[in-house]
N, C-alpha and C positions, 0 to 999 in steps of 0.2 A: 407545220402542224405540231401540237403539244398535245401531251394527253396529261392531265391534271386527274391528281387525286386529293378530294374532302375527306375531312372526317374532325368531331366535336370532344371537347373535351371539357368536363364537367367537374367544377372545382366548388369543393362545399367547405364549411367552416364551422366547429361546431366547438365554443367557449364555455367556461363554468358561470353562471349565474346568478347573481348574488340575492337577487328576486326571487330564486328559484329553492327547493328545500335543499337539504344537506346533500341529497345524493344524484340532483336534479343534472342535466345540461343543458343550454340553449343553444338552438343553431341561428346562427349570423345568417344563413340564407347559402343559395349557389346558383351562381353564373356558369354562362356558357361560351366558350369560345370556339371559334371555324378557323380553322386553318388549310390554304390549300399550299401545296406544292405540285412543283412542273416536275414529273417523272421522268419527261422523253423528249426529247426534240428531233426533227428530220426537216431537213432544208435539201434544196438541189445545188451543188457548186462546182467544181471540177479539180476539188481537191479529193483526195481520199482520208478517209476519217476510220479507227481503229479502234475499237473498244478493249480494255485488259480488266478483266476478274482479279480481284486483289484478295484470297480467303485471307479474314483474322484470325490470330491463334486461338485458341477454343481453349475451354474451361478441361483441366486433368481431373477434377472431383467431384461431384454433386456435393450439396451442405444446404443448409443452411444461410442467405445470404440476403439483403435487399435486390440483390441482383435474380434471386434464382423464384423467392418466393413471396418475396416483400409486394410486388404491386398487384399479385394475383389477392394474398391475403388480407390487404389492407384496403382495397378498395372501395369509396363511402357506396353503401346502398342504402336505398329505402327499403327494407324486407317489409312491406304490409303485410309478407308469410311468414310462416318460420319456413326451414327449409323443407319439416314436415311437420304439419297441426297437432296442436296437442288433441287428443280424442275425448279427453273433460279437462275441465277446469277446478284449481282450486280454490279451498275459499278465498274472500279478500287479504286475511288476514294470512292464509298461509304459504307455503310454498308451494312450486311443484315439483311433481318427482314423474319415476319412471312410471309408477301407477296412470299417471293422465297420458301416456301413449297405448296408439293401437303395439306398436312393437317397440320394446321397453330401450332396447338400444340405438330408437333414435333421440330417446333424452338428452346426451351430452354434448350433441352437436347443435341441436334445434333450441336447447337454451340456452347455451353460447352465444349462439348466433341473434337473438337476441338485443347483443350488446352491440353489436351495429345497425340495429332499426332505430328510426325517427319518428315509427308509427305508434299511436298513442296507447298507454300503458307499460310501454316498453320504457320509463324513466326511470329507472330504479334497476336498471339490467345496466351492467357495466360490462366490459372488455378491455384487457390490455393492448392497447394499441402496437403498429410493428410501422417503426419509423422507417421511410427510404432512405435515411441516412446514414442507417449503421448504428445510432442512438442508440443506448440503454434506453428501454422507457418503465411506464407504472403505473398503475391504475389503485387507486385508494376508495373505499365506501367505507360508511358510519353505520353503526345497529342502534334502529330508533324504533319508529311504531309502526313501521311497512317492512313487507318482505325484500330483502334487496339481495341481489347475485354480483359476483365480478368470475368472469370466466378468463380463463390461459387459452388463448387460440390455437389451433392448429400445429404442433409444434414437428419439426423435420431432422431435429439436429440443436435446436437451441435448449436454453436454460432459464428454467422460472425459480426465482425463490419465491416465497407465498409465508408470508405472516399475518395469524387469525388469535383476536384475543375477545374477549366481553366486547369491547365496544368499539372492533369494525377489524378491519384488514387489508392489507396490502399487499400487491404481488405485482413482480419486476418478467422483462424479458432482454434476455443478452443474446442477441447475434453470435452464433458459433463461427461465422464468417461477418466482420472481419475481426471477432473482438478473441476467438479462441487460437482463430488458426487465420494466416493470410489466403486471400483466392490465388488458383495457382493457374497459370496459362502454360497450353505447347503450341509450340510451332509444328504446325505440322508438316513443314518441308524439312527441317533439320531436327527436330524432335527436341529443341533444346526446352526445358522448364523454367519458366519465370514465375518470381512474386510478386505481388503486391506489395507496397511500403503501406502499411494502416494508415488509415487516413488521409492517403492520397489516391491521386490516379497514377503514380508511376510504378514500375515493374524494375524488379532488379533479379540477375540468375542467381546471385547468393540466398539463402535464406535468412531475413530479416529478423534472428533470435532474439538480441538487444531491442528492437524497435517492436518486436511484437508484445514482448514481456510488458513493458512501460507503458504499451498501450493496454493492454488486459488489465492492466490494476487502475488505468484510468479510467476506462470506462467499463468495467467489473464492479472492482474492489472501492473505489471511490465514491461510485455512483448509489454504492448501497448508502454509504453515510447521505451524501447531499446530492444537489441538481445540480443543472446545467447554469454558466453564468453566460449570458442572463438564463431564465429558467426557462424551457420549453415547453409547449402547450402537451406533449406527451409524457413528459417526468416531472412532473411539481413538485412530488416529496421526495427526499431519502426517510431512508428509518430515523437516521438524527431529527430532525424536525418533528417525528413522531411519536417523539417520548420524553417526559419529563419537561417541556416547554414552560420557561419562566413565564409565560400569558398562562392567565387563569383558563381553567377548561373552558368558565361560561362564555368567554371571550374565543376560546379555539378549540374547535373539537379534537381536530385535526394533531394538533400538539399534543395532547395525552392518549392516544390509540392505544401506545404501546409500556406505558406507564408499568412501575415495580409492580402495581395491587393491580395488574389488567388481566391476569392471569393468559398469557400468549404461549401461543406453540408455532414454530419454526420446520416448514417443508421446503425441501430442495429437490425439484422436478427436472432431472437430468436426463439426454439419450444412455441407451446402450452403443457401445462402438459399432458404427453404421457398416452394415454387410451389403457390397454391390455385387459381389461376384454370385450368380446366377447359380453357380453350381455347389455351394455353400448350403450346407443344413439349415444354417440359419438365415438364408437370403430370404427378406420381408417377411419372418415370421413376426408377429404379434408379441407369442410366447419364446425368448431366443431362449438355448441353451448353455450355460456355460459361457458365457460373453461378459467379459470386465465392461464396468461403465464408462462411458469417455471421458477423459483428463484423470483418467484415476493412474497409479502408476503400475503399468502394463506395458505393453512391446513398443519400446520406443526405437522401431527401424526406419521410420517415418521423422523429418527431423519435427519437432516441438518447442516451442519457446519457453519450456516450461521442464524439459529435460533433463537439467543440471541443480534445480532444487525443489524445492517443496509443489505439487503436482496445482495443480488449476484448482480441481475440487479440495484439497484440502486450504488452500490459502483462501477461498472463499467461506469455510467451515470456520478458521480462523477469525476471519474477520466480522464473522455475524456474534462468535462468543465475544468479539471485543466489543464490537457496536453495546450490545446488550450486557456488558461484565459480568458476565459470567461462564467459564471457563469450562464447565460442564453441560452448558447449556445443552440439550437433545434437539438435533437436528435429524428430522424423517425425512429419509432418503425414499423417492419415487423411482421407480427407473421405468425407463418406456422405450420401444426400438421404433425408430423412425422407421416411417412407411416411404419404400424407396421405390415401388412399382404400383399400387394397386393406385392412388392417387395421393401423389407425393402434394400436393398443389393444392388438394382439397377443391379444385372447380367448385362444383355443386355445394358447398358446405353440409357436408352430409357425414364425414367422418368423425367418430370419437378419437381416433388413435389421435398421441399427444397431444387429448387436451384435459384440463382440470377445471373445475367450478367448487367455490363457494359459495355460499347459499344462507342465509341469515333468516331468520323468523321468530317474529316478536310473541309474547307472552299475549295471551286471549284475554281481555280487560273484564269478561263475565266471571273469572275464577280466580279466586286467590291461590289457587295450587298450581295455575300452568305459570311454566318457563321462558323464557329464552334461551334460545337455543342460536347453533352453528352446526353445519356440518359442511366436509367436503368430501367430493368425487374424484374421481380419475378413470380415465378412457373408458371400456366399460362397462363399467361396474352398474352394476342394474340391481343386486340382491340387495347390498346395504352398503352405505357408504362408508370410506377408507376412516374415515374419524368423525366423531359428534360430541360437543357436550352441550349441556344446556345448566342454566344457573338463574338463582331468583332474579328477576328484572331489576335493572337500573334506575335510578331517578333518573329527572331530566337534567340536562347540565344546561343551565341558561336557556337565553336565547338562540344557544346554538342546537338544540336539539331535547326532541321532546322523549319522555322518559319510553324503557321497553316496553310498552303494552298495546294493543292494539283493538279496536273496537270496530267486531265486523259489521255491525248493525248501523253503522253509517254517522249514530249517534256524535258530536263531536266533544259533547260534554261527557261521554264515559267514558275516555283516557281518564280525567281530571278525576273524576271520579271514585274510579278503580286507585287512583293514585293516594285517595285520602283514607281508601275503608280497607287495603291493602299495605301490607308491611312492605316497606323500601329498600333495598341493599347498600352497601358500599362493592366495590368490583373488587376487594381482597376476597370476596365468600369465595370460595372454592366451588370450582364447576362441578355439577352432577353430572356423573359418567349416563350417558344417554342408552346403553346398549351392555348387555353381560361379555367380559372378556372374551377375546377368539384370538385365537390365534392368525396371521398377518396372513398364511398362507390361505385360509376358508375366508376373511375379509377380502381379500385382492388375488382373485381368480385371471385376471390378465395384467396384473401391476405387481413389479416387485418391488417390497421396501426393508431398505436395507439402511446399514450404520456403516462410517467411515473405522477402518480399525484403531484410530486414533480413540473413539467414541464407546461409553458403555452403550450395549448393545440395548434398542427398549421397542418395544412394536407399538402401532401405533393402539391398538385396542387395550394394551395394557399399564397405559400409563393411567395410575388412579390419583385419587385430586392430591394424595401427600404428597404426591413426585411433581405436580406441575410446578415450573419452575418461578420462583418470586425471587424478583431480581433489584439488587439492593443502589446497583452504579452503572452507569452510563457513559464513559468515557469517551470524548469525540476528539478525534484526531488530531495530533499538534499541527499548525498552521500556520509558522511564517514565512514573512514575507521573502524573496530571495533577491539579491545584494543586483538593483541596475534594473530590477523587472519587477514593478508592486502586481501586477496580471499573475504572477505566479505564488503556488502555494508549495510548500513542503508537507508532505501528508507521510507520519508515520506508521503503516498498515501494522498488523499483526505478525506477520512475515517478513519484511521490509520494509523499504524508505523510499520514496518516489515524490519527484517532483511534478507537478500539475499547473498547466498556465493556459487560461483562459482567452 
């Protein structure tokens, strides 16, 4: 006798579409597969047969990992729902906010979540994807004549950068396991601690410093400039590609996002150092007290691959003023504590805690006074959000995308319209500040932001349009080839020198 166990697995596929508008995707469809396996067998013989339990070593850390939160987070659904209804709706032309919930705090989860529906109206809501492979990934949207969102999912322990200028934004997510720190295994008969080698499946008792480092700045630091070779259907762009492109805009939207006259601002959505111990003040508070951010340089009794020079968050700080040349560049630091008990996992998708949303909304094509605008969130913020500007509308650039205005009367001839009896901009105007200064701490009531000491210190409400920053060079990494291996690149970081082979 055999006792067999089914069960299906549903595999969906969902590519960019060039049929489709700038911010569109199409799905390929999804299949179904059945798999059975024999669990048990029992025969009669007159041998004697003996079963031995073998326990694996178990994980010494929670984090952050494709192992721990990757296939709960990522998994494709159809939401027909959010995970709770918005209680009204906004116009066509606008966005929505905390106001269209019965309870205002479930905005940042319910329109995050969003960016994993395939159900209609939902095209234009994006999310950065969380590869099972450890991947860096990236999620990019364009501001045209629809309201469009890209939400930071669920975050436990990882790191988002998020760059927003006039005409769309970008925002990455880096695995803190395996890309900050390796996973760590014990044996639980001898207690001995093993590592991970990055990027593989083997384990070694030393800790892997050399091989961790080389990996963080591979898929860190590298992956902010460029993609994967070949490219992966979850990282198409780095920032390089997204700024200053020798292709004409009308030819590539994509290539000027982040352009000298785009006017962009740079946020770096980091944990606070993750508190397990139960008995800890700060064990899964929201609001921690007193907790350095993680990778900053703080108690290194824990060994780190990053412990003998310049710390994680600053060589990624580094590398964004090089990306963008500019050496001053204002990077707003988020800080957030992973939620290590109430639901680390997010099941239900129903948590704000680490997540972020941008939100885009076009100029009303009945007035020559309204704007375009930006703003974004952070966990839950409900009163007003963490930053906003808004600036006179864009033309259209080409064929690639239709100018910022939008026309909620359905009309399709009043964009065109509004476009001839309306003054047009270039993206050097300087944004109008959306909201009277406050100070960071009345803005972000459960989000701290903060500046690296390296950095003049700037809140995000106080940056007015003389300060945004207009950047004049673009410097992309030197890159050749290495002597017996053309697969490999020599990539000179901000920090250091690292080899990269494909």
């Amino acid at each position: 006798m055999s006792v067999t166990v089914t069960w299906e697995s549903v595999f969906c596929t969902v590519t960019a579409s060039s049929s489709a508008g700038p911010n569109q995707r199409r799905d390929e469809g999804c299949s179904t597969q059945v798999f059975s396996t024999i669990t048990a067998c029992s025969a009669t013989a007159s041998t004697f047969t003996s079963t031995t339990t073998v326990s694996p070593a178990q994980p010494t850390q929670r984090g952050c990992s494709p192992k721990t939160c990757g296939a709960t987070c990522n998994a494709k659904r159809d939401l027909l729902k959010r995970a709770v209804p918005r209680s009204t709706e906004p116009g066509v032309c606008q966005w929505a906010g905390p106001e269209n919930y019965e309870h205002p705090k479930d905005f940042m989860a319910s329109e995050g979540n969003l960016g994993f529906s395939n159900a209609p109206g939902t095209e234009n809501s994006k999310i950065v994807p969380l590869p099972l492979d450890g991947k860096t990934s990236s999620e990019v949207i364009g501001f045209f004549d629809k309201p469009v969102s890209l939400a930071i999912p669920h975050l436990i322990g990882c790191t988002s950068i998020i760059v927003v200028s006039q005409k769309g934004a970008w925002a990455s997510h880096i695995w803190e396991q395996p890309v900050f720190r390796p996973e760590e295994e014990e044996d639980e008969e001898t207690g001995q601690i093993t590592y991970a080698l990055p990027g593989t499946e083997d384990f070694t008792p030393d800790f892997p410093g050399a091989q961790q480092l080389a990996f963080f700045q591979q898929e860190a630091l590298a992956k902010l400039h460029n993609t994967y070779n070949p490219v992966t259907p979850e990282h198409q762009f780095g920032l390089d590609q997204l700024q200053n492109s020798g292709t004409p805009e009308d030819e590539s939207w994509q290539g000027h996002l982040f352009d000298s006259d785009s006017a962009l601002q740079v946020f770096a959505f980091i944990p606070y150092v993750a508190i397990y111990d139960e008995d800890d003040p700060n064990y899964n508070k929201e609001n921690p007290q007193n907790l350095p951010a993680a990778w900053d340089r703080h108690d290194l009794s824990n060994p780190r691959a990053d412990q003998d020079g310049d710390t994680f968050n600053d060589q990624i700080n580094a590398e964004l003023k090089n990306i963008f040349g500019q050496s001053d560049l204002p990077i707003q630091r988020v800080l957030y504590a992973p939620d290590v008990a109430d639901d680390p996992l997010d099941d239900g998708f129903l948590s704000y805690r680490g997540r972020a949303l941008i939100q885009y909304q076009p100029a009303d094509s009945n007035s020559c006074d309204s704007k375009a605008s930006w703003r974004i969130w952070f966990e839950g913020q409900v009163d007003t959000p963490t930053d906003e500007k808004e600036w006179n509308p864009l033309d259209e650039r080409g064929d690639q995308g239709p100018a910022q205005f939008c026309d909620g009367s359905g009309n399709e001839s009043g964009g065109a319209q509004k476009r001839q009896a309306c003054p047009i901009t270039t993206p050097s105007d300087s944004p109008t500040p959306s909201q009277t200064p406050q100070s960071s701490s009345s803005i972000l009531p459960s989000t701290t932001i903060s500046q690296t000491p390296s950095e003049t210190p700037i809140s995000t409400s106080t940056l007015t349009p003389s300060e945004t920053p207009i950047l004049t060079s673009t410097p992309a990494p030197t890159s050749t080839p290495v002597a017996g291996d053309p697969a490999c690149q020599t990539f000179t970081f901000a920090s250091t020198t690292a080899v990269q082979c494909s």
